[in-house]
N, C-alpha and C positions, 0 to 999 in steps of 0.2 A: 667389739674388739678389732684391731687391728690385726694383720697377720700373724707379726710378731706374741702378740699378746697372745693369739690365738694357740700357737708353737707354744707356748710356755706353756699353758693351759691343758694341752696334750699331753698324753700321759698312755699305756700300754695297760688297762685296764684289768686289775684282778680279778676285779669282783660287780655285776653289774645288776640293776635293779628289774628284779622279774617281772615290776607290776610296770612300768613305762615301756611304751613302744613307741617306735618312729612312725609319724605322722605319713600317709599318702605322698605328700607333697616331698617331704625330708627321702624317703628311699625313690625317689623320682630325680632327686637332686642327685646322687648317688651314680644312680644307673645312666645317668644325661652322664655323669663327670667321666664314667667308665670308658663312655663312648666316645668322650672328645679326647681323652687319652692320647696322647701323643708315643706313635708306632713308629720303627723302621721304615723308610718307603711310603708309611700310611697305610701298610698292609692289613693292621688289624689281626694279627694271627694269635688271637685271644678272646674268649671266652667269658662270662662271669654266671657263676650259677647263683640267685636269690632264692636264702628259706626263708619262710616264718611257718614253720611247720613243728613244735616241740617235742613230737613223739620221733622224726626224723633228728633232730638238734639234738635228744639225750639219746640216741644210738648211736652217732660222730664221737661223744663223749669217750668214750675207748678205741677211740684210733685215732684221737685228738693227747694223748698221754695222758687222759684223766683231768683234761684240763676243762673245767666245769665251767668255762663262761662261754664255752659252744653250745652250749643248753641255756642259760640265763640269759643270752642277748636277746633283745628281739627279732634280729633277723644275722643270718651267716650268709657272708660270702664268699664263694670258694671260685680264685683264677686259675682256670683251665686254659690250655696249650690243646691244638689238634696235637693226635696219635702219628698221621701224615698230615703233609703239609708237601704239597705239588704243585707243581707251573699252571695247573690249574685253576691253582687259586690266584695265582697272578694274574689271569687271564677276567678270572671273574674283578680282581679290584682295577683293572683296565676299562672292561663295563661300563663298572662304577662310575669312572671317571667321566666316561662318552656322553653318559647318560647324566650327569649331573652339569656337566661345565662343556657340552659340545665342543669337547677339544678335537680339532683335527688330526686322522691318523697318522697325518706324517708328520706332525710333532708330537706322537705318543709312540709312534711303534718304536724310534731308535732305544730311548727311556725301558720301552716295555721287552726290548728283545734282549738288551744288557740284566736286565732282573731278572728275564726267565731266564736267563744262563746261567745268573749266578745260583738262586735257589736250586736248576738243575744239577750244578755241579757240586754243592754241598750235601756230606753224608746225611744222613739221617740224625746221629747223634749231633750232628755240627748246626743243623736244623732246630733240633732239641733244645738247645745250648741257645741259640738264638730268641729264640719261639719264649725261653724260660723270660729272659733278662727284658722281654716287651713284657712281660706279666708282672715285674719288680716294678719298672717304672709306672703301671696302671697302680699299683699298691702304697705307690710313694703318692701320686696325684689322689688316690681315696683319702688318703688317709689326710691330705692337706684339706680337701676339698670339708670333710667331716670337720674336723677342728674347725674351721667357718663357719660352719654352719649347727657348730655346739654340739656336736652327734657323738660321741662315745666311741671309741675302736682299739680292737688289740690285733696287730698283727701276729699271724702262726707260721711259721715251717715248719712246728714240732706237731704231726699229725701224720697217720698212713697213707700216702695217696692212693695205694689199688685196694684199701679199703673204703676208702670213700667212693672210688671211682665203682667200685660195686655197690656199694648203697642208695648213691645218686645214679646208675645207671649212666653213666657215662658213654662207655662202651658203643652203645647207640647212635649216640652225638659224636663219634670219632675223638673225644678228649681224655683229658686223664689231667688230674686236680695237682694244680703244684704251689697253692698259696691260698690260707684262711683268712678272713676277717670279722668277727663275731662283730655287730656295732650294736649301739643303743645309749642307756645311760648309766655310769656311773649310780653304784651304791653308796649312799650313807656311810654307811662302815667298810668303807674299804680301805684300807689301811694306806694304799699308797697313794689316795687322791690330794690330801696334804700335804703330801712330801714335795721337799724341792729338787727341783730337774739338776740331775747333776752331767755337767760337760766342762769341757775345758774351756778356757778362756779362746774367744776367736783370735788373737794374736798367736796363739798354738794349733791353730788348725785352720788356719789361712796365710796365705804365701803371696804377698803382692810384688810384679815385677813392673 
């Protein structure tokens, strides 16, 4: 399929088939896609925690609102945001940088001295706020990435996150969970794999100037 075809194809998954699991290869595609995720800056200030664990899966299931395809996927994905998030870490994606592309300092420090001022001078919450909206766009790029590659996925907001964040142990990892992804395959009887994708026509929701 085509992309397109692919987007139609897509669908928010009610109900998913217990006895399929994604292949080695299929949650390697995934977690490559997670990584090339396109970040603010390139920062990366994001997370993904991978299950395939079913006795952890149907314990999420009540802090997930009872929504049983946290336990029926083959594997959950949960994107995490650091707890902080300090000049620190700017310092470490500067490294990064030295270290992959020997870019010279004096064409990295101006770049890297404007970044750490800005993350310095942003609140905590404004950080949060930040930190969240790279974890939406990692969730829009999965979930495209999937549909390619025929993989099944329901996106969640509707879940606890300092429930989870104690389940998964987070705390640890300095993160705290602010977006699900159950994937795998589609069920036979799931009532809404048939149905047709309802949107408005693109002439209603495109604007050419």
């Amino acid at each position: 399929m085509n992309s397109i075809e692919s987007l139609e194809w897509r669908y928010a998954v009610k109900k998913f088939d217990e006895n399929k699991s994604l292949s080695e290869t299929q949650i390697n595609t995934l977690k490559e896609a997670f990584n090339l995720t396109a970040t603010s800056y390139g920062l990366q200030p994001i997370k993904m925690v991978v299950i395939q664990n079913k006795e952890i899966q149907q314990q999420l299931v009540q802090h997930s609102w009872n929504q049983p395809q946290v336990a029926q996927a083959s594997h959950v994905l949960v994107l995490c945001i650091p707890k902080e998030f300090t000049t620190k870490d700017v310092d470490n994606y500067f490294s990064l940088v030295k270290d992959i592309r020997n870019t010279p300092d004096e064409i990295l420090n101006p770049f890297k001295e404007m970044l750490t001022s800005s993350i310095a001078n942003k609140t905590s919450e404004e950080l949060k706020i930040w930190n969240r909206n790279q974890a939406y766009i990692a969730l829009g790029n999965l979930m495209t990435v999937a549909a390619n590659e025929q993989i099944d996925s329901c996106p969640m907001e509707g879940f606890v996150p300092e429930k989870y964040d104690e389940v998964l142990d987070l705390n640890k990892h300095n993160l705290t969970s602010v977006l699900v992804l159950p994937v795998g395959f589609r069920a036979e009887d799931d009532y809404m794999k048939d149905l047709k994708k309802v949107r408005r026509k693109t002439t209603e929701v495109i604007i050419e100037l």
